[in-house]
N, C-alpha and C positions, 0 to 999 in steps of 0.2 A: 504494500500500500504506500504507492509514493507522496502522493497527497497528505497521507497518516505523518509521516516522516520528516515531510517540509514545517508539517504546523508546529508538530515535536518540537522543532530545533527552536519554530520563533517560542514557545512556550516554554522550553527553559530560559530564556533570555528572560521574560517576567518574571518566573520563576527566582533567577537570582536576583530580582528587580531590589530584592531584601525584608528583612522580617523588622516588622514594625515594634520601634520602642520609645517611651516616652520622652522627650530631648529634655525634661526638666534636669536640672542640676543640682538643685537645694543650696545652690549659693545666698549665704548669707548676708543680712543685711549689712552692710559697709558703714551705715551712716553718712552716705552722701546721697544727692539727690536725686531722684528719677526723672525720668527725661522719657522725651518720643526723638527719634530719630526719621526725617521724613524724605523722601525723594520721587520725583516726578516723574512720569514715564509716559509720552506722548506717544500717542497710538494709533492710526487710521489705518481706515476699511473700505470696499467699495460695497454699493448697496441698492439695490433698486426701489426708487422712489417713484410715488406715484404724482403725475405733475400734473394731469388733469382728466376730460375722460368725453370723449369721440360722441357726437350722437348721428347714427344711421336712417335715413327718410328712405322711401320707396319712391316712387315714379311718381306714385301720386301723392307724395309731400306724408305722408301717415311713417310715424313713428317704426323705425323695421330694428329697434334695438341699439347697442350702446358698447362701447369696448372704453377700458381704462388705458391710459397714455402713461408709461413708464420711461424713468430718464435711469442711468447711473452716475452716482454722486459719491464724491468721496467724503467722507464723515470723520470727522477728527474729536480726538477726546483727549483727555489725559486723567492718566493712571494713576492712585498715588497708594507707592509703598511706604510699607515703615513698619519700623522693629522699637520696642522696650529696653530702655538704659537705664542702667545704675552709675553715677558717675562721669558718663559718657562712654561708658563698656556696654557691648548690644548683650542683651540675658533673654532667657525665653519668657514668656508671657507666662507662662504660670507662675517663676519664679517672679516674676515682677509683681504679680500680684496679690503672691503670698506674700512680698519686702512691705506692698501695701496695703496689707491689711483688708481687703475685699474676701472675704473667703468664700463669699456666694461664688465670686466669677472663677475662684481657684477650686472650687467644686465643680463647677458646670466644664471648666478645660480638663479637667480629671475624667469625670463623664465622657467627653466625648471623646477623647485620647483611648479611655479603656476601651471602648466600643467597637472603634478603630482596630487594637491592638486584638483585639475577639475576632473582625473579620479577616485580620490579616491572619489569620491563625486557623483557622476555618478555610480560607483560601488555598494554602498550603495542602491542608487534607483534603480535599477538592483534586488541587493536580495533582498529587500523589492516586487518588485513586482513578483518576484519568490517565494516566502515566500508564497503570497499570492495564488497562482497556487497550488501549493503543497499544503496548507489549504483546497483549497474546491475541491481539489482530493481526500484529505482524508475523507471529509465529505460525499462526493459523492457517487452513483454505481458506487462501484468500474467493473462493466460487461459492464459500460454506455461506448462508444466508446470517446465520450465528454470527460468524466473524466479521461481516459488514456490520450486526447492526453493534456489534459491543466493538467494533471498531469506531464507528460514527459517536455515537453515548462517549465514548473515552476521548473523540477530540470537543466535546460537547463541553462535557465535565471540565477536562483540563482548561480549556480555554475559559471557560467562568470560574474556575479556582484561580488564575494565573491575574484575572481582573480584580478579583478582590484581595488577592494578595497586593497586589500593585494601587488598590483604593484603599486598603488600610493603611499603605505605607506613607502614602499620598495624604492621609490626613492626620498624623503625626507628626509632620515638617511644624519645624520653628514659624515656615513663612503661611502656614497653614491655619489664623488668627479665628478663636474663637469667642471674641468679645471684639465689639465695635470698639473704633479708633476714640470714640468722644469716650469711651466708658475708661478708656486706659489712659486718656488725658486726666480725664476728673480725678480719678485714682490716686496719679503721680501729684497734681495739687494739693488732695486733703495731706497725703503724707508728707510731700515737702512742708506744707505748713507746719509739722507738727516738730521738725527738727531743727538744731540748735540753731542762733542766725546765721553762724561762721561757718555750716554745712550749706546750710540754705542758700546763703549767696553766693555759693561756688559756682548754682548755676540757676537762671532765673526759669520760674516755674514755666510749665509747657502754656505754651499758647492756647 
């Protein structure tokens, strides 16, 4: 089964896509101040827009229907990243928010991390038993009705095990933010506020 064989090979590539872990660090609070770190990322696309819309008469003037007029347009936006500082060192969001004291939002990025860390683990057992289907497809008659169909199921399996390997991994990234940007501005405010001034004006609170 050549086809069995080609998908195999991209399917270990997700496979070592990597096993999902939480990037917290449990770095400790420094007593200096927290900060957002932001950068801009300009972005455009092409797009069909609709610019107006045709109307069709017959012979004798009586309404024969309507088509919409489409233009492409390029559409510009911009992007904006940003990462959680202590001092002006980038730390992960949970530990940012355990520094400040929110422990609802260091609950809820726990939550979804574990989640995360559950599918990507499941995923794994997925291509493993997909892996296995595609094995004894190939060992098999390949004419045997048997060996197609737990051939096909094993690249079925594998290839949805290999995706959620790769979507658990995908959402345990640092840049993988589960609390809005205003909620981690506000955050780093109440705790600068709360520390000594000669900490505090080392660096002026997040905008």
């Amino acid at each position: 089964m050549a086809i069995a064989r080609s998908v195999s090979a991209l399917l270990v590539t997700g496979y070592l896509s990597g096993c999902a872990t939480n990037p917290a660090t449990g770095i400790a609070a420094s007593g200096q101040p927290l900060g957002i770190k932001t950068e801009a990322e300009h972005v455009a696309w092409r797009e069909q827009q609709k610019v107006g819309e045709i109307q069709f008469v017959d012979a004798a003037g009586n309404n024969a229907g309507s088509a919409s007029a489409y233009q492409t347009r390029v559409v510009n936006a911009v992007k904006l990243h940003w990462w959680p500082t202590q001092g002006g060192t980038v730390i992960d969001d949970q530990d940012f928010f355990r520094i400040a004291r929110d422990d609802r939002a260091v609950a809820e990025i726990e939550d979804y991390r574990t989640r995360a860390k559950w599918l990507n683990r499941v995923g794994f057992g997925m291509f493993a038993l997909g892996a296995g289907g595609i094995a004894y497809a190939e060992r098999g008659d390949t004419e045997s009705r048997t060996t197609r169909i737990v051939g096909g199921a094993g690249v079925l399996v594998a290839l949805t095990g290999a995706l959620w390997i790769y979507y658990g991994y995908y959402r345990t990234r640092s840049s993988d933010h589960v609390m809005e940007l205003e909620r981690a501005r506000e955050a780093a405010n109440r705790y600068n506020a709360t520390l000594k001034p000669a900490a505090a004006g080392a660096r002026p609170p997040s905008p």
